[in-house]
C-alpha positions in Angstrom: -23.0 46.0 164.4 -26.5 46.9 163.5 -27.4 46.1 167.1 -25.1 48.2 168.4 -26.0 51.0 166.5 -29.6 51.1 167.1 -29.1 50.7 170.9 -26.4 54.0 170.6 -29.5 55.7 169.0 -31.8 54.7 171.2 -29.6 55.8 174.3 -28.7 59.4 172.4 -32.3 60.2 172.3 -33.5 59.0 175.7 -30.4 61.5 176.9 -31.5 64.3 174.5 -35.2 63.8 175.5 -34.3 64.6 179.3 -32.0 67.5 178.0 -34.9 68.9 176.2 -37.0 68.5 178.9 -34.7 71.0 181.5 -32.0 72.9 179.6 -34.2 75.6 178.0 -35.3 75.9 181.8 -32.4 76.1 184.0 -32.3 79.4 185.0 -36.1 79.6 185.2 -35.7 76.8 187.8 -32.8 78.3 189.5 -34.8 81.6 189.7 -38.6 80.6 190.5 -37.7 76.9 192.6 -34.5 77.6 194.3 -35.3 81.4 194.6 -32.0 83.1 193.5 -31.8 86.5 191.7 -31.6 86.8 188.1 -28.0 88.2 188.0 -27.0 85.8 190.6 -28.6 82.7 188.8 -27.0 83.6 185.8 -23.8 84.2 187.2 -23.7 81.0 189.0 -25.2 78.7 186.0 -22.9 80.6 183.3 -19.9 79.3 185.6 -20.8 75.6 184.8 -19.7 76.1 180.7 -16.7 77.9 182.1 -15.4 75.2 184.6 -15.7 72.5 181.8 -13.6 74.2 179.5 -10.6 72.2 180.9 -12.4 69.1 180.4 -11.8 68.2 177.2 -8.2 68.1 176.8 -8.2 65.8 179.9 -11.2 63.5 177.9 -9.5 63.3 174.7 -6.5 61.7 176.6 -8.9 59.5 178.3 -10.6 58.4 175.5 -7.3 57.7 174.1 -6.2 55.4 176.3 -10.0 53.7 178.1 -11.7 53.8 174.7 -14.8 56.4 174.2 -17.6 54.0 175.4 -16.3 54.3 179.0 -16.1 58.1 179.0 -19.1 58.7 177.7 -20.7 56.5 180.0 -18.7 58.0 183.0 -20.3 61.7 181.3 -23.7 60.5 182.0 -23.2 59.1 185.7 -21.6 62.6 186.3 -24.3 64.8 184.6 -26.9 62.6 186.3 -25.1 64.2 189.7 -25.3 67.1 188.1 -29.1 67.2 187.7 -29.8 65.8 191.1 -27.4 68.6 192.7 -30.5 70.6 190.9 -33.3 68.8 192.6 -31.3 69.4 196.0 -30.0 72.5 195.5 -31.1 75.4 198.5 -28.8 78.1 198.0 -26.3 79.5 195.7 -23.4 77.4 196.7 -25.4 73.6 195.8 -26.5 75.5 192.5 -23.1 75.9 191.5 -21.6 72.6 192.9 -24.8 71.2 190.3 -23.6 73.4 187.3 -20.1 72.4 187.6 -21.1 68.7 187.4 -23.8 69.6 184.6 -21.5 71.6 182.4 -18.3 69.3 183.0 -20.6 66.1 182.2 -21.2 67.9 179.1 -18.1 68.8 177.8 -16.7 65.0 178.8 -20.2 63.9 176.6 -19.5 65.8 173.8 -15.9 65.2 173.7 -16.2 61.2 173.5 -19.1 61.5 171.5 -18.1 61.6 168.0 -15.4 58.8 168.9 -17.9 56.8 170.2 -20.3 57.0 166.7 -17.3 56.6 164.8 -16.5 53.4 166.2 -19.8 51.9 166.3 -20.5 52.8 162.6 -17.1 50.8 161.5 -15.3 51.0 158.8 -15.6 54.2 156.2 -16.8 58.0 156.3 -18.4 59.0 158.9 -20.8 61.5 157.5 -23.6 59.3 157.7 -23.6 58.2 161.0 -23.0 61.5 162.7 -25.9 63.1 160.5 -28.4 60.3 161.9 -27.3 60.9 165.6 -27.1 64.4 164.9 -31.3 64.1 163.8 -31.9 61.5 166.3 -30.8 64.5 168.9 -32.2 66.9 167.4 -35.7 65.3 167.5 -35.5 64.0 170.7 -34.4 67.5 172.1 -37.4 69.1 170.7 -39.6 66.5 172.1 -38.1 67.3 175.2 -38.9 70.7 175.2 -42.3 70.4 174.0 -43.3 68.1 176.9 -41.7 70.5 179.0 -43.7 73.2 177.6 -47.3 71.5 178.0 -46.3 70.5 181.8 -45.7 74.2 182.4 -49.4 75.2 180.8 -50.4 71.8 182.8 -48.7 71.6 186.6 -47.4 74.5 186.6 -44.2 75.6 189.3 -44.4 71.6 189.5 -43.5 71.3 185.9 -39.8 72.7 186.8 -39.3 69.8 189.7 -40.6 66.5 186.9 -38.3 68.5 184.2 -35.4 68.2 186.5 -36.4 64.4 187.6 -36.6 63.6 183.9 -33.3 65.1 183.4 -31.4 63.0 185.6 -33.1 59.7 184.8 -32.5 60.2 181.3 -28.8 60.0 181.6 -29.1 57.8 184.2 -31.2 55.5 181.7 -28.8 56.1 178.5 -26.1 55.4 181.2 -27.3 51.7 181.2 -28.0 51.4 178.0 -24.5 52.5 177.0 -23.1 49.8 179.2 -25.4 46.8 178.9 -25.9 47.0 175.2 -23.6 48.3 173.0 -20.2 46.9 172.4 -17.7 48.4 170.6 -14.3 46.1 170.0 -11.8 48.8 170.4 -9.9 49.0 166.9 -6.4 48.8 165.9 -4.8 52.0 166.3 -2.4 51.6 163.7 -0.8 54.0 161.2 -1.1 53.2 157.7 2.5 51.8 156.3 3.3 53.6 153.2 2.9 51.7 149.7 5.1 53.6 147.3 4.7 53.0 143.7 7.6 53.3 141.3 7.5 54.5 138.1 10.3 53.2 135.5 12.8 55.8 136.3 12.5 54.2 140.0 10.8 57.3 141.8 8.1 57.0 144.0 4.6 57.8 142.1 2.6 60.7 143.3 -0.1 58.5 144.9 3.3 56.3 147.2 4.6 59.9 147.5 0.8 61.1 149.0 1.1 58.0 151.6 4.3 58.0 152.8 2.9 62.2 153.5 0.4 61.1 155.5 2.3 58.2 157.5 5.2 61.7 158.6 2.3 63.4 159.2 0.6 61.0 161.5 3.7 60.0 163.1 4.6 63.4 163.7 0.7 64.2 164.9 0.8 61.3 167.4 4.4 62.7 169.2 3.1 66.3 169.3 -0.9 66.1 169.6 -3.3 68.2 168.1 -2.3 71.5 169.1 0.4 71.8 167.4 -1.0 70.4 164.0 -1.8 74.0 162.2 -4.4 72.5 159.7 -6.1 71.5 162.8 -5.8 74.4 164.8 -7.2 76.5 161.3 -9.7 73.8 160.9 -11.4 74.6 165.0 -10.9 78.4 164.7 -12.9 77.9 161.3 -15.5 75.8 163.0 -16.0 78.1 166.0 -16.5 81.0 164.1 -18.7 79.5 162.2 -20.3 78.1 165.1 -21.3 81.3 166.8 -24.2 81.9 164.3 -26.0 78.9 165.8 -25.3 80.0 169.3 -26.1 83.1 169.2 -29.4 82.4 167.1 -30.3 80.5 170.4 -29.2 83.0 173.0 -30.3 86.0 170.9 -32.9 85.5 168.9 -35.7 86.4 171.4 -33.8 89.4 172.6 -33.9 90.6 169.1 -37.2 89.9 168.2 -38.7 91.1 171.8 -36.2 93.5 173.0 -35.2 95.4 169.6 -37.8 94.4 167.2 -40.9 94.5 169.2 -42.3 91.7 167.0 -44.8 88.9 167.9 -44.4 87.0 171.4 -44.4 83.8 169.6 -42.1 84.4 167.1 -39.0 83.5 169.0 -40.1 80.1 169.9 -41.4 79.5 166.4 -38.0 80.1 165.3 -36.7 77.6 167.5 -39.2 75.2 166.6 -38.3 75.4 162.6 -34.8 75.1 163.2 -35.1 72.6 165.0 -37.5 70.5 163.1 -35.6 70.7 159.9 -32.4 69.8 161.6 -33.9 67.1 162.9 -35.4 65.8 159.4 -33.0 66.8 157.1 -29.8 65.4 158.2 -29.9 62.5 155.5 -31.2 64.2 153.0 -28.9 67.4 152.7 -26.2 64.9 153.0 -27.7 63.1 149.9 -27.9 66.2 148.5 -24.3 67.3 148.4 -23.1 63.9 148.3 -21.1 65.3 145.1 -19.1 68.3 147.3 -16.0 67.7 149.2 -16.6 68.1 152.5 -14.5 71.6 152.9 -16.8 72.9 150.0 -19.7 71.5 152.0 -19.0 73.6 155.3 -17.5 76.8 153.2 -21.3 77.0 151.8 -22.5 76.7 155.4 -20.4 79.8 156.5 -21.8 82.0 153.7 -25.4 80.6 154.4 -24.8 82.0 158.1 -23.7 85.1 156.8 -27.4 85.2 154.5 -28.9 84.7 158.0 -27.8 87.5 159.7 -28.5 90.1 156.6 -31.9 88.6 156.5 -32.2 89.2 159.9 -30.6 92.0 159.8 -33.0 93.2 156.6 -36.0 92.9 159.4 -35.4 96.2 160.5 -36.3 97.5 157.2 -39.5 95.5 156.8 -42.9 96.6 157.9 -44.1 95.0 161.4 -46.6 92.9 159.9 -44.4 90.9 157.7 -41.4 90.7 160.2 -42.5 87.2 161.3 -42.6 85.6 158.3 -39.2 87.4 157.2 -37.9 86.4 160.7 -38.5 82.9 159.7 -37.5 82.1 156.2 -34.2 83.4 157.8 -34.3 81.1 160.0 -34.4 78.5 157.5 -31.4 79.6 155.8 -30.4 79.1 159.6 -31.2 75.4 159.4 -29.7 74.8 155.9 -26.2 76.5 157.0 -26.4 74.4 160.0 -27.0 70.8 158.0 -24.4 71.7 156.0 -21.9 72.4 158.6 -22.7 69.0 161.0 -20.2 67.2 158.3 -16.9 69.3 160.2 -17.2 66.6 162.7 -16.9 64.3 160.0 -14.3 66.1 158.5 -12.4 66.8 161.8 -12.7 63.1 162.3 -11.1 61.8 159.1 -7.7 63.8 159.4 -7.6 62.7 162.8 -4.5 60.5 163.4 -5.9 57.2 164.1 -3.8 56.5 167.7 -4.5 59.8 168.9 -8.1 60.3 167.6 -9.8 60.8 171.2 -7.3 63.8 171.5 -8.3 65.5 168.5 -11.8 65.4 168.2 -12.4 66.3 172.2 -10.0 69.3 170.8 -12.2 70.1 168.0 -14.9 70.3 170.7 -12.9 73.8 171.6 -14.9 75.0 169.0 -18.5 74.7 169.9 -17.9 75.4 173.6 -15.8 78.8 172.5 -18.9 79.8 170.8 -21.1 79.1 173.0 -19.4 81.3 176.0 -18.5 83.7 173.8 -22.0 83.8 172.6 -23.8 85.8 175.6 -21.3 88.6 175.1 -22.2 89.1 171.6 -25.8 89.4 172.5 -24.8 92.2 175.0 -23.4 93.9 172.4 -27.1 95.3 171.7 -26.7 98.1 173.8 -23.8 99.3 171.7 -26.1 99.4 168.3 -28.7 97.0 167.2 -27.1 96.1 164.1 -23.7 95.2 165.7 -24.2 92.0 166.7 -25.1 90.9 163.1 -22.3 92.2 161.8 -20.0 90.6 163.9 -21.5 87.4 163.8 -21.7 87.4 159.4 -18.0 88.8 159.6 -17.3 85.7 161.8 -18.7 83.3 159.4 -17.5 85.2 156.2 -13.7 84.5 157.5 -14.9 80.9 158.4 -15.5 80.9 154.8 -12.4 82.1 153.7 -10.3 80.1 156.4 -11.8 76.7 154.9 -10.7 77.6 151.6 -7.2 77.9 152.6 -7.2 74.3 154.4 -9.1 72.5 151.8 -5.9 72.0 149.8 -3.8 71.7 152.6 -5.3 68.4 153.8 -4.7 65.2 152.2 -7.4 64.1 149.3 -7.8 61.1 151.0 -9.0 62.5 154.1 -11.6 65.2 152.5 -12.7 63.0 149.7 -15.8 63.1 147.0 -18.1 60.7 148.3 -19.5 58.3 145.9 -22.6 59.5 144.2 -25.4 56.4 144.9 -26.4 55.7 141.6 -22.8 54.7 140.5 -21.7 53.3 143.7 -21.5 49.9 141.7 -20.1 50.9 138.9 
């Protein structure tokens, strides 16, 4: 298993290396290569995240029924097409056939993903293995976009063509990986029976009682699928609010420090970098860390870190220019914390995850990040309205994240949000 492991890793970062690489600059490339206006390379690319929003209800299926390992291969093949639709793209019309393929790949990746890690990692909570591929990413993505960055000081309009190239070979490349060397025996979908204990009066005990709850529940979750499971449809409106911090941190961040604030050039990119870097080093060790909370607790903290964010960011507009950067950034941090706290929903959303239908509900839970990250855009545009309103939608947003994991955490069996096993006493 250690094998396979390593060789998921090593495929996750050689796809989040080429990602880096042409992601930040997509539109740039559609704009300054292919030579489409602004608007009209926005409006085209933006359509790419809305035509994969069908995709994951159709994946989760899929997964369901092929096994993760196959989709997310078949996600790279197709965002591979997706990036050479880039490279060959002349015109408006072969820039949004590309974005379709891009942004449907991507919703089919992400949507297998976390069924994929989960089975590779075995047996037992997950939150470890998604926080190392989460860092592994993370890492691999900045690297990307630092290459990126010196090839545009370097080659200059050349740099956009090898950051496209790069793009598709990586998925290509983790494509092959995926299929030549990691093998994942596709488990046992099976329910858990019920084990009822029985107390001298003959009644079920509370723990057979807890069980043989879980075994309706799953029954009942495999007949009607996710959607109409209302601790799961609480538990993705929770994450996507929550969510929409981070997005719009990404999309935002330099129209607020540029556009509003009039701060340093360098800041925004800065901001990026630190997020990035401490995402991509902390994973383990926040996990560590909070090892003590339920995971509920866990992400409820995230939420009210997010709303910290946005006051500190907020709080900028009160602080003299010449500190503003260094403001900017400690918020930002807070940023970073929210955000490893929050990577254990995917954790969470996998544990209460019927076992026979898991593909369908995590590529569900998926709805969450892709919401937020259309939705997004539109938040940033609500600068014109008043500076401050964006912040304040975005901190209300995560404050009723907040309050919205609350209400689930006791709604969901113990066994599936647990309190993992502090280290030190792990062989007691």
């Amino acid at each position: 298993m250690r094998r396979n492991r390593v060789a998921l890793l090593i495929a996750l970062g050689v796809d989040n290396l080429g990602s880096g690489s042409f992601l930040p600059v997509t539109l740039l490339y559609v704009i300054r290569v292919v030579g489409l206006p602004v608007a009209v390379a926005g409006t085209v690319v933006a359509a790419g995240t809305v035509a994969g929003l069908g995709v994951p209800a159709v994946a989760g299926r899929l997964t369901d029924r092929v096994g993760p390992l196959r989709v997310v291969v078949g996600a790279e093949v197709l965002q591979a097409l997706g990036a050479a639709g880039y490279l060959a793209a002349r015109g408006a019309a072969s820039v949004a056939v590309a974005a379709v393929l891009l942004g449907a790949g991507q919703q089919l990746f992400y949507s297998s993903l976390f069924a994929l890690i989960a089975d590779v990692a075995g047996d037992g909570p997950k939150d470890r293995p998604f926080a190392v591929a989460a860092m592994v990413r993370s890492v691999c993505f900045s690297a990307g976009g630092l290459i990126t960055g010196g090839l545009l000081t370097l080659a200059g309009p050349a740099s956009y063509r090898i950051a496209v190239v790069a793009d598709a070979a990586s998925f290509a490349v983790c494509a092959l990986l995926l299929a030549l060397l990691v093998r994942v025996p596709r488990p046992a979908h099976r329910d858990p029976a019920p084990r009822p204990g029985r107390d001298p009066g003959g009644r079920g005990t509370g723990a057979g009682t807890d069980v043989a709850s879980e075994v309706r529940a799953a029954v009942s979750a495999r007949r009607r699928g996710p959607l109409s499971d209302r601790p799961f449809l609480v538990l993705i409106a929770a994450a996507c609010l929550a969510s929409l911090a981070g997005d719009f941190f990404l999309a935002g961040m330099s129209v607020y420090v540029l556009g509003e604030l009039h701060s340093r050039p360098w800041l925004p990119g800065a901001a990026v970098a630190v997020a990035a870097g401490l995402t991509g080093a902390g994973g383990t060790v926040a996990l560590r860390l909070t090892r003590r909370l339920r995971r509920t607790t866990a992400i409820a903290l995230a939420a009210w870190l997010y709303v910290v964010f946005c006051g500190g960011c907020l709080a900028a507009l009160a602080v003299p220019p010449g500190w503003r950067p260094a403001e900017l950034l400690a918020a930002t941090v807070v940023l970073a914390l929210a955000g490893l706290l929050f990577q254990r929903a995917n954790a969470l959303a996998e544990a209460v995850a019927p076992a026979a239908v898991r593909g369908r509900y995590l590529a569900a839970f998926q709805y969450a990040f892709t919401v937020a990250g259309v939705v997004a855009p539109a938040v940033v545009a609500l600068y014109s309205v008043a500076v401050w309103l964006p912040w304040l939608l975005v901190a209300a947003c995560a404050a009723l994240s907040a309050v919205l994991i609350r209400w689930l955490a006791p709604r969901l069996p113990a066994t599936r949000d647990p309190v993992p096993v502090p280290a030190d006493s792990a062989g007691r």
